[in-house]
C-alpha positions in Angstrom: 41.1 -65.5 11.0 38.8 -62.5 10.4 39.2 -60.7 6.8 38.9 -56.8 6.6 37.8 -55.2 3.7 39.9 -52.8 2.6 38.2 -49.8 1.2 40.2 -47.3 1.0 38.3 -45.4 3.7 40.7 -44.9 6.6 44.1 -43.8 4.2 41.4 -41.6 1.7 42.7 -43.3 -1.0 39.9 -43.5 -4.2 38.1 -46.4 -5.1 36.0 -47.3 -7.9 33.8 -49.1 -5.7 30.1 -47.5 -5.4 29.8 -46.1 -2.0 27.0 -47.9 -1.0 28.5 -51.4 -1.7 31.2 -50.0 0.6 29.1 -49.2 3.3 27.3 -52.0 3.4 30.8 -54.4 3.4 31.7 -52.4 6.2 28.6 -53.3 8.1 28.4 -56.9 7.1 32.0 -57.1 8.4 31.0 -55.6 11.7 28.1 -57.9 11.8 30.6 -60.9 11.3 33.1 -59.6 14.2 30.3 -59.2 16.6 29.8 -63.4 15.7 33.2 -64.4 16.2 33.8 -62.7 18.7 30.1 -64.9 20.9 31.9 -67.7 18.9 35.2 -67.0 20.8 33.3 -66.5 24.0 30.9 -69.7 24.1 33.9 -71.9 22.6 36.2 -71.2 25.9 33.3 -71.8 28.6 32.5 -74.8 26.7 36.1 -76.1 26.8 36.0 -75.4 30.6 32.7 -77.2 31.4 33.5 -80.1 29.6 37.2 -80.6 30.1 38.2 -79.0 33.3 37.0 -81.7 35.7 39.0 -84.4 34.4 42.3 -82.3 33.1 45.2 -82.4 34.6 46.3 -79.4 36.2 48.4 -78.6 33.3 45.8 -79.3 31.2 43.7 -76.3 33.3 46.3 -74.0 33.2 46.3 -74.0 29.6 42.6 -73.6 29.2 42.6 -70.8 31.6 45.6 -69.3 29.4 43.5 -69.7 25.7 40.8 -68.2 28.1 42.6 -65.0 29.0 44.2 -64.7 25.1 40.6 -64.8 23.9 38.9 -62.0 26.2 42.7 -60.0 24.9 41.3 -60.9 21.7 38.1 -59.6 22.4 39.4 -56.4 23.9 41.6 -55.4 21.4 38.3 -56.6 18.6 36.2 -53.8 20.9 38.7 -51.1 20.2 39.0 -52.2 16.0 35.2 -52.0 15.8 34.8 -48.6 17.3 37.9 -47.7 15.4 36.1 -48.6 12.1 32.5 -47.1 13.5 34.1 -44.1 13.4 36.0 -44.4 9.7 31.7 -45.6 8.9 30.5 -42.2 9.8 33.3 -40.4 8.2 33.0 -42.0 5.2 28.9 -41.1 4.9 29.1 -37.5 4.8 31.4 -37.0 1.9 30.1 -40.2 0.1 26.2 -38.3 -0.1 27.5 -35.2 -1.5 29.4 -37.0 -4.4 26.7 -38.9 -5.1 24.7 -35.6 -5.2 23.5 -33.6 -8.0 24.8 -29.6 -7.7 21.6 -27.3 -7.8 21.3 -24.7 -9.9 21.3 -21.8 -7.3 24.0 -22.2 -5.1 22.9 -23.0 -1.0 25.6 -21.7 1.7 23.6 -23.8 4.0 23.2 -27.7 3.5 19.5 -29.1 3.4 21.1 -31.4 6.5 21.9 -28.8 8.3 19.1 -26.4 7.7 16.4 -28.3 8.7 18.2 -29.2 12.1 18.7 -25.5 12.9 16.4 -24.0 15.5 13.7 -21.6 13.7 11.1 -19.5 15.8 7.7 -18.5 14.4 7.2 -15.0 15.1 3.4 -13.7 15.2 2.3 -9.9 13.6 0.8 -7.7 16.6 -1.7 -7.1 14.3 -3.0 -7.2 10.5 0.1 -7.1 7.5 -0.6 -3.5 6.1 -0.3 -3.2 1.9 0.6 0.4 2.3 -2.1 3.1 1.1 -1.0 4.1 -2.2 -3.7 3.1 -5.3 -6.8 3.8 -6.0 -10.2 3.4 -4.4 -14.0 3.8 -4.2 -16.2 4.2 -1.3 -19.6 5.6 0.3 -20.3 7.8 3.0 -23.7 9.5 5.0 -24.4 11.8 7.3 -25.9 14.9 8.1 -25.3 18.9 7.6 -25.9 22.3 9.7 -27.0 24.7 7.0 -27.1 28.5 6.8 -29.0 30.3 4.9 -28.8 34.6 4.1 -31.2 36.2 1.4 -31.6 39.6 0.2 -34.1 40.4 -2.5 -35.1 43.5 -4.0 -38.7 44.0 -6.7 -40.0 46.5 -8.3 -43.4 45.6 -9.3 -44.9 48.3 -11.9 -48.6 48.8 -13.2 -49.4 51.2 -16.2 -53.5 52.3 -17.1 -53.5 53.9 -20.0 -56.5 55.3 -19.7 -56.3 56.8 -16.2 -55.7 60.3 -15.6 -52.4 61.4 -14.3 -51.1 60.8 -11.9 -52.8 57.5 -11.9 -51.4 56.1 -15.1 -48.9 54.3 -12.9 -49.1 52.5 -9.9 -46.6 50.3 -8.3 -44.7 49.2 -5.1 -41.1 48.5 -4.1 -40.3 45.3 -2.1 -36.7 44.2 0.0 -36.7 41.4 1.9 -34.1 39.7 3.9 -33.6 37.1 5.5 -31.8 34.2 7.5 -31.9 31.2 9.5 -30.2 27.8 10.6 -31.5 24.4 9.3 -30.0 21.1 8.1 -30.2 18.0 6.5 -28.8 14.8 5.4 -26.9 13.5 2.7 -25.0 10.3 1.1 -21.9 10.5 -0.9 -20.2 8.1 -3.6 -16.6 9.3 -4.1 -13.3 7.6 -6.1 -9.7 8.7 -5.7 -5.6 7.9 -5.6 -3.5 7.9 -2.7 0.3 7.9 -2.8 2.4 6.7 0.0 5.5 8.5 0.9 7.1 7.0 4.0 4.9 8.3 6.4 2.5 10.6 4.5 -0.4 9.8 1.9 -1.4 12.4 -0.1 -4.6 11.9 -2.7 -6.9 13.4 -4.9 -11.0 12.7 -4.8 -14.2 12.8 -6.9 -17.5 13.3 -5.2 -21.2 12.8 -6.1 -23.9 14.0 -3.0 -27.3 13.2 -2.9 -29.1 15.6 -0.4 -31.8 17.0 1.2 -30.7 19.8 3.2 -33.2 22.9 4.1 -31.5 25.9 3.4 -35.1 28.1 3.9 -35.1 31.3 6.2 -37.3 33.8 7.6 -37.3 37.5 8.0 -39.4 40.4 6.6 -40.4 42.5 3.7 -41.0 46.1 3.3 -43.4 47.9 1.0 -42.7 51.3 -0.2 -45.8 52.7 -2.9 -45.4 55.1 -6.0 -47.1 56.5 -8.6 -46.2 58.7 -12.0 -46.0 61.3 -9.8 -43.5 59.3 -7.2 -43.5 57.7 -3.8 -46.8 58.4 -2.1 -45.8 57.9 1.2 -47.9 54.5 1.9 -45.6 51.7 3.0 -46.5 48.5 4.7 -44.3 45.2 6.3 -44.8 41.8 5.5 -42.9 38.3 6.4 -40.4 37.2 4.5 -40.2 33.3 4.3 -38.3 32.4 1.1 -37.7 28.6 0.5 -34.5 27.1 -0.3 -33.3 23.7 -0.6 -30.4 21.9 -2.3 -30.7 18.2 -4.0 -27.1 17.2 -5.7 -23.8 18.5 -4.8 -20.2 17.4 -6.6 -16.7 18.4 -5.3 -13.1 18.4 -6.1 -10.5 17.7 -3.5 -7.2 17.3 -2.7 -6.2 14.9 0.6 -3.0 14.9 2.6 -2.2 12.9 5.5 0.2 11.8 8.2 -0.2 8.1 9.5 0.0 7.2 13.0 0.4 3.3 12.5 0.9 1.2 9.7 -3.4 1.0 9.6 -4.2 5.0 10.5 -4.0 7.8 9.0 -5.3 11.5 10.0 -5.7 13.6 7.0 -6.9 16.6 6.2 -9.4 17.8 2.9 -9.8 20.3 0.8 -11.1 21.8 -2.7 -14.3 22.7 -4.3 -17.7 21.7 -4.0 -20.8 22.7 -6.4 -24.6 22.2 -5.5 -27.7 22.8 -7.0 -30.2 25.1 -4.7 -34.2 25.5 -5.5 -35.9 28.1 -4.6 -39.7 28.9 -3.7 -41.9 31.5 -2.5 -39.3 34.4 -2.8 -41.8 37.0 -4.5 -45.4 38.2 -3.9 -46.9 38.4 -7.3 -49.7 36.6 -7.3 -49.6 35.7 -10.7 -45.9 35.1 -11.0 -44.5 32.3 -8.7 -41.7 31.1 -10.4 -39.3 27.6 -8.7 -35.6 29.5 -9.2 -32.8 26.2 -9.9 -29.5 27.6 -9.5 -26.4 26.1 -8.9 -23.5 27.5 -6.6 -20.2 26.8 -5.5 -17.2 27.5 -3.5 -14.5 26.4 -1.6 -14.7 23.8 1.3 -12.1 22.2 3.9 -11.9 20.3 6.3 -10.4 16.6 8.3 -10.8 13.5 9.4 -9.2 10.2 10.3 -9.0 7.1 8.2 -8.7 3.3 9.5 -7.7 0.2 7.9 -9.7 -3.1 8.5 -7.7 -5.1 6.4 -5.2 -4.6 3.3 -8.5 -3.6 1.1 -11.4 -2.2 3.4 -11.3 0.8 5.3 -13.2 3.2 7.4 -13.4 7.0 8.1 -15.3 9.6 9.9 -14.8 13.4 8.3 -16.0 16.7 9.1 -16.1 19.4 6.3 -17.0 23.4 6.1 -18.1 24.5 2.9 -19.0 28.2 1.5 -21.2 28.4 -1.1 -20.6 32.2 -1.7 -23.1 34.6 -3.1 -25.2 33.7 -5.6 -27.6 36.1 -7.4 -30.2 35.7 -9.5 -32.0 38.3 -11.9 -36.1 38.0 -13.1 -37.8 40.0 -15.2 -41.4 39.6 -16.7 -44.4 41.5 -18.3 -47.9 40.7 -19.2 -51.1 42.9 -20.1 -54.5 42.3 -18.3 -58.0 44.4 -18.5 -60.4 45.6 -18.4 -59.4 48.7 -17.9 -56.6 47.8 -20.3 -53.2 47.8 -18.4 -49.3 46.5 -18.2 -47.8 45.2 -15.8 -43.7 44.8 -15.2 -41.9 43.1 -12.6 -37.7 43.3 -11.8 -36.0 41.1 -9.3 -32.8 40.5 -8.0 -31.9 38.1 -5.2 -28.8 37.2 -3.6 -28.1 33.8 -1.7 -25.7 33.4 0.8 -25.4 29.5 2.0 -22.7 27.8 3.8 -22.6 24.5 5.6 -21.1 22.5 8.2 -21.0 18.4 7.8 -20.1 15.8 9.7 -19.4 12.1 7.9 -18.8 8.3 8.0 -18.5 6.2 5.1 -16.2 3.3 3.8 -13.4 2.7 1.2 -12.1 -0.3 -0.7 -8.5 0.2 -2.1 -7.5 -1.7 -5.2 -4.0 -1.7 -3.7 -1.1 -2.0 -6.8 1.2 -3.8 -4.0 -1.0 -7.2 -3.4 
């Protein structure tokens, strides 16, 4: 006679019994049936090998009867074991999640069942953007088309005391002008702040410019003589070739810009830019060449487009105009010379006029706040 535990499992009544000792009763006793029953099986063809051929046929019918009880037996021992396969895998389920400790944040879906659910890797198009807003630092180069307008205007005046009038003064009056179209290059270190709002990125910048950009022009002077007495009707023409360059520049600008993708922006610039001009050969005393440093400013504008290589580097290309404005420039000077003992005065005033096209490409690196 085969024993079956009784655990409880099949009426859900509660046992003190640890769960695994349960299951593994459970399997033991399936382990055991599975004997009996070969048991059952080799103990009937054994009885019929070794006791049919001499039995009476009684004797035969009643082996073949036990036979036919045994593989009932059998049958009804099949239908038990998957009845109690099935109480098996009921019974593990709710058995783990007793045993179980309860995390601390609370999971709607089971480890189990979470790590049998289908999942699908999807793959970015392109690089994960960190958005545009913080600050940054960056270089650029490139080159400038430069004009260049001068006007300048001298009075050169030279007094002999001991001349007879009208001779006691002579002198000369000299305008020049002149203009011309030149260029240069330049390299620019800059820093600034972006903020990103949805689609727009607007931005303030500092600039530093190293340059060498030729802001000289030609044109031509005329000479108009006097004396104490006034004009005397001698005049004479001349070249004008004054000599003009600037070295460092700085601006001021604002930036606003619409992005096209998460990695482009166009933008556009404006503000204030500052540069220091030098200037040469602008007079013809002979004994008075001064090198005029000056600086001037004005406004500047312009556009570009921005493009991000990863969440930190960036490049750009950017074309500015900038107006310098006009700048003018007052000299005045006197010294005495002999023999015959005399004076000699010179006034000047000059006015610069410079503006500039510029076309740029540079990089950035964005300490972005996001990453």
């Amino acid at each position: 006679m085969l024993l079956i535990p009784r655990l409880g499992l099949a009426s859900g009544q509660p046992t003190n019994i640890p769960w695994q000792e349960q299951l593994e009763a459970v399997e033991m006793f399936f382990y055991t049936k599975r004997k009996a029953h070969l048991f059952l099986v080799c103990l009937g063809f054994a009885a019929l090998n070794c006791g049919v051929a001499d039995a009476e046929p009684s004797s035969a019918d009643i082996v073949l009867q036990k036979i036919a009880a045994l593989e009932a037996r059998v049958a009804t021992l099949e239908v038990e074991n998957r009845a109690y396969k099935r109480q098996l895998e009921n019974a593990r389920t709710p058995a783990k999640l007793v045993m179980e400790k309860p995390s601390k944040k609370h999971n709607p879906v089971p480890d189990a069942m979470a790590s049998a659910m289908p999942y699908k890797t999807i793959k970015a198009d392109g690089p994960i953007s960190a958005g545009w807003s913080g600050a940054y630092w960056g270089a650029s180069a490139g080159g400038g088309a430069t004009r260049s307008d001068v006007i300048s205007a001298e009075r050169n005046t030279q007094a002999f005391s001991g001349n007879p009038f009208p001779f006691t003064i002579s002198g000369l009056e000299t305008v020049g002008t002149s203009s011309a179209n030149n260029g240069g290059g330049l390299i620019d270190l800059y820093a600034g702040w972006n903020v990103q709002v949805s689609k727009v990125v607007l931005g303030a910048q500092l600039e530093a410019t190293a340059s060498e950009l030729n802001f000289s022009s030609t044109g031509s002077k005329a000479y108009t003589y006097f004396s104490a007495a006034g004009p005397t009707g001698q005049t004479a023409f001349a070249d004008f070739r004054p000599q003009v360059a600037a070295r460092w520049m700085t601006s001021a600008l604002l930036r606003a810009g619409v992005l096209l993708d998460d990695q482009t922006m166009i933008y556009g610039i404006g503000g204030w830019t500052g540069a220091q001009f030098e200037a040469r050969n602008v007079t013809d005393n002979p004994f008075y060449q001064p090198v005029e440093s000056f600086w001037a400013n004005g406004w500047t504008a312009g556009g570009g487009i921005e493009r991000k290589l990863d969440s930190n580097w960036s490049v750009r290309a950017e074309y500015r105009y900038t107006d310098f404005g006009a700048f003018r420039t007052n000299d005045h000077f006197s010294f005495t010379g002999g023999p015959p003992p005399s004076t000699q005065t010179s006034d000047r005033q000059t006015q610069y006029s410079q503006s500039m096209h510029a076309g740029r490409v540079g990089f950035a690196y964005a300490f972005n706040p996001l990453q």
